[in-house]
N, C-alpha and C positions, 0 to 999 in steps of 0.2 A: 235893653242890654242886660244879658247875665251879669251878679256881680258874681264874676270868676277869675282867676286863672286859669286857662287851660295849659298843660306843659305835656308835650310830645315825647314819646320816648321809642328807644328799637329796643328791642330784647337784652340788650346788656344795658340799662336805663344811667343817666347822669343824674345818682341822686343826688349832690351838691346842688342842682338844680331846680331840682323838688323842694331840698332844702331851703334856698332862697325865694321861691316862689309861696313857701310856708308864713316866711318870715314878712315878705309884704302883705301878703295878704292878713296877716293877724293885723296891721298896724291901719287898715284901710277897712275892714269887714268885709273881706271877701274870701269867698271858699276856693279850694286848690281840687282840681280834676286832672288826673294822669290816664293819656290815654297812649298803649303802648302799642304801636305797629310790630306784627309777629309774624314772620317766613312762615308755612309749613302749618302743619296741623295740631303739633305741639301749644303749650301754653305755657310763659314764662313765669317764673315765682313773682309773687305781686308784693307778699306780706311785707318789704321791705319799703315800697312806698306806701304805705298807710304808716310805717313807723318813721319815716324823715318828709312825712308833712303831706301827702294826700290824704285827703277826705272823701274822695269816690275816683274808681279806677274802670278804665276798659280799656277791653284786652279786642285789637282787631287783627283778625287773620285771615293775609293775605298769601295766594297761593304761592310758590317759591321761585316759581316761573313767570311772575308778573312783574314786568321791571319798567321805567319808564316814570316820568313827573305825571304825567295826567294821571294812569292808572293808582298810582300812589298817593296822589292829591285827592282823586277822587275817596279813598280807602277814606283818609283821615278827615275829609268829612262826617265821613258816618257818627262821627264824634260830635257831631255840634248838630245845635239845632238853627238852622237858617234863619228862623225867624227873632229868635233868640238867643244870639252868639252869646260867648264869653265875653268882657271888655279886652282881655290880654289872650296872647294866644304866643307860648315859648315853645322853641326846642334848641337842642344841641345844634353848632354848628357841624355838622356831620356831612359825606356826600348826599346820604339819602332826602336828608331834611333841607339842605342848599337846591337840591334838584326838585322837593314838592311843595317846600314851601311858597316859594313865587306863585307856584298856581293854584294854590291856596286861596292865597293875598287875594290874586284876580276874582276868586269867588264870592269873597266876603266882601270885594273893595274896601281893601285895609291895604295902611300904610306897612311896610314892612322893613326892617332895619337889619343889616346881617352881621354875625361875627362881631359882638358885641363883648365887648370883658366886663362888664359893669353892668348892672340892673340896678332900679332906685324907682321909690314911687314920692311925686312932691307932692307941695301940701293939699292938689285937688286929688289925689290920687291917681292922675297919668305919667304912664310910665315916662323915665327919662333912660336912654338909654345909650352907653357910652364906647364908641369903638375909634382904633386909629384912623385916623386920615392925612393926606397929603404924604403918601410913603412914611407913615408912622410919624412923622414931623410933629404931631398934635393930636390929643385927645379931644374928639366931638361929643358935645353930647346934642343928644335930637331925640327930639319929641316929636310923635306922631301926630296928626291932624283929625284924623279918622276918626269916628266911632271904634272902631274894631285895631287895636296896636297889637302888632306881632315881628318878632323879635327872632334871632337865632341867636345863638351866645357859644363863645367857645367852648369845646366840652371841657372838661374839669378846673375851672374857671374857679369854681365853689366847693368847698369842703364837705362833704357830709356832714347834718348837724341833725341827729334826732328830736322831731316835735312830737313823737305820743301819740298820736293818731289814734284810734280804736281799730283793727279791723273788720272789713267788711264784706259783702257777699262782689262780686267781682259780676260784669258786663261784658258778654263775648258774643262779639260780632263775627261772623264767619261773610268774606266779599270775595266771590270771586268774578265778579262785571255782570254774570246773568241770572244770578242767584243771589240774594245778601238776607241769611238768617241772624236775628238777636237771639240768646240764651244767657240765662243768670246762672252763673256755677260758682263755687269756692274753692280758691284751687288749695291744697293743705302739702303736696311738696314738690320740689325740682331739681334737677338736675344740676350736679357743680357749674357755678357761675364760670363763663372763659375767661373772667376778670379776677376771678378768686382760686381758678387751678394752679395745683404744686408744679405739675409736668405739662406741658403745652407742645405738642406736633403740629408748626406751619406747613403751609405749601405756600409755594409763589407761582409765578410764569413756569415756569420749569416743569412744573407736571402737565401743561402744556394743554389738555382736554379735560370735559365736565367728566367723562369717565374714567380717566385717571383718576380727577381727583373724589370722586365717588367710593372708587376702592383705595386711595387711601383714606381717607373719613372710614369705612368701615371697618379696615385693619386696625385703625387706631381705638375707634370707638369700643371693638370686640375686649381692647384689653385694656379698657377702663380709663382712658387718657382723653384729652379734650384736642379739639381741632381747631387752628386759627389758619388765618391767609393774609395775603398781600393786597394791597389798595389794585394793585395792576390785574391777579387774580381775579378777583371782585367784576373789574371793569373786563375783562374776556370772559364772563359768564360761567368761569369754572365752578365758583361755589356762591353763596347768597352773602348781601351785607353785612349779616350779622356776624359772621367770622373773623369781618375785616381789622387788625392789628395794627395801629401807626395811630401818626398825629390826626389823621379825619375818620378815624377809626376808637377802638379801645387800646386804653392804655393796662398793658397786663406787667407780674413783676411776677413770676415763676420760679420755683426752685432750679429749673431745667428748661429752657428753650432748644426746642432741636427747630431749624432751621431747612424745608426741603426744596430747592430749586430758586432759594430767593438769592436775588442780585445783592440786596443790601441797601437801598436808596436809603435818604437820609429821613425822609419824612415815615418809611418805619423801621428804623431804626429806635427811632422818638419813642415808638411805642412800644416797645421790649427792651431795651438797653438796661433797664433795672433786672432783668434775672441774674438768678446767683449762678449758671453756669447755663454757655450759649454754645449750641454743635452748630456747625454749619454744614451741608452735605450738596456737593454741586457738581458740576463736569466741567465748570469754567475755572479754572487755577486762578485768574486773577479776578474772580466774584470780589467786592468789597466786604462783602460780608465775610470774607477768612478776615481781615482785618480787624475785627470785632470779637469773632470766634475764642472760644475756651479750647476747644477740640475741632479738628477741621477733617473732613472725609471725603478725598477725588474722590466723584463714582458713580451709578447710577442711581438713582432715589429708590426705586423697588429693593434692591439687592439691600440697600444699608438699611432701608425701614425693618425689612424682616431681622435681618440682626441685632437691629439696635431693641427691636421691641423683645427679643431673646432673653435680653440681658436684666430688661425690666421685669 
């Protein structure tokens, strides 16, 4: 057994998580590996987990059209050596990692624990790991049996805490099921984080096909603004996970959320409710999301996106 932790990430990564996984492992003598799943042919900024506690990162990229636990189970292999796993293997409790990680687990035959609030390593160094049970009634805590312990944990669980890391040269895997190239690059910059944008333009249901929401992603993208979505989006295939905004998604805090075809459900709400001023723009008058709204707009989403990007 590797001594590691491995900690899974998507392209908006739960440093808190890195963070904590830094922190066990200094206290046990084990090293921290992040390896980040990435849509698209893009590559996410890394420099940030070498500085909140990885020691080696990869980067796999997986085509944007690839969707499914196997196919994604399969991807986050490419991270581990089978004959020599990691002993810990985390990630975010998120949809993507809820749906690959089980078939992970199966791979490795590792015990696995989900939605965990707590991580702890005792005095042999196996993790302990602690989530509600019994309808929230009690905090359990469970230990794995396995050789191989792997975890999901809720995302922002953990605070970001810088450990200093040096960085380092970056591992990129390119999978798409008939081809899988490794190549070593450094990546030096990227793109405004969706976690860290002033102005944010969602789409929900409501833009209703992948090519909608395609030209709106590009209308928005032309004029320098960042694109989010809905958990329900996501799951009709309009746009890829990493967009996704709510409570199993990212949690964003925006100068300006503009809002395009979303209902307003409550689990994302969760995950924008902190901007400092929220448009709504729908055709349903009684959306819940005017209920939330700063600014509210009946109407069609094409007509208001071009006005509204006017003004910006």
């Amino acid at each position: 057994m590797k001594k590691e932790i491995l900690v899974f990430l998507s392209e908006e990564p739960d440093l808190g998580l890195v963070s904590r996984a830094c922190e066990m492992a200094a206290s046990a003598g084990l090293s921290v590996k992040a390896a980040v799943l990435s849509e698209g042919s893009t590559l996410p900024e890394t420099k940030k987990l070498f500085e909140y506690g990885a020691d080696e990162v990869t980067v796999i990229r997986v085509p944007g059209e690839a969707a499914g636990e196997r196919v994604m189970g399969e991807a986050l292999m490419l991270a581990i050596d089978r004959e020599d796993p990691p002993e810990i293997l985390l990630a975010p409790a998120t949809v993507l990692f809820r749906a690959a990680f089980p078939y992970l687990a199966v791979l490795l035959q590792a015990g696995l624990t989900a939605d965990c609030t707590e991580l702890s390593l005792d005095e042999n160094g196996r993790l302990i790991q602690v989530r509600p049970a019994l309808g929230n009634k009690l905090m359990a805590s469970i230990r794995t049996l396995s050789p191989v312990q792997m975890a999901t944990v809720r995302p922002g669980i953990y605070l970001p805490v810088p450990c200093g890391k040096a960085e380092k040269e970056v591992t990129v895997i390119d999978h798409d099921r008939k081809t899988t190239t490794t190549r070593t690059s450094r990546i030096k910059t990227a793109a405004v984080r969706l976690s860290e944008a002033r102005v944010i333009f969602a789409g929900g249901a409501g833009l209703e096909t992948p090519e909608n929401f395609r030209y709106f992603e590009e209308k928005v993208q032309e004029a320098g603004f960042c694109t989010g979505a809905t958990r329900k989006a996501v799951e009709m295939g309009l746009t890829s996970y990493s967009h996704q905004i709510g409570q199993t998604g990212i949690i964003v805090s925006p100068e300006v959320y503009i809002a395009f075809g979303i209902s307003g459900a409550v689990q994302h709400l969760i995950g924008m409710r902190s901007s400092g001023y929220i448009v709504a723009v729908n055709t349903d008058k009684k959306a819940p999301i005017f209920d939330y709204a700063d600014y509210g707009i009946y109407g069609d989403w094409r007509n208001a996106l071009d006005e509204i990007l006017k003004k910006l």
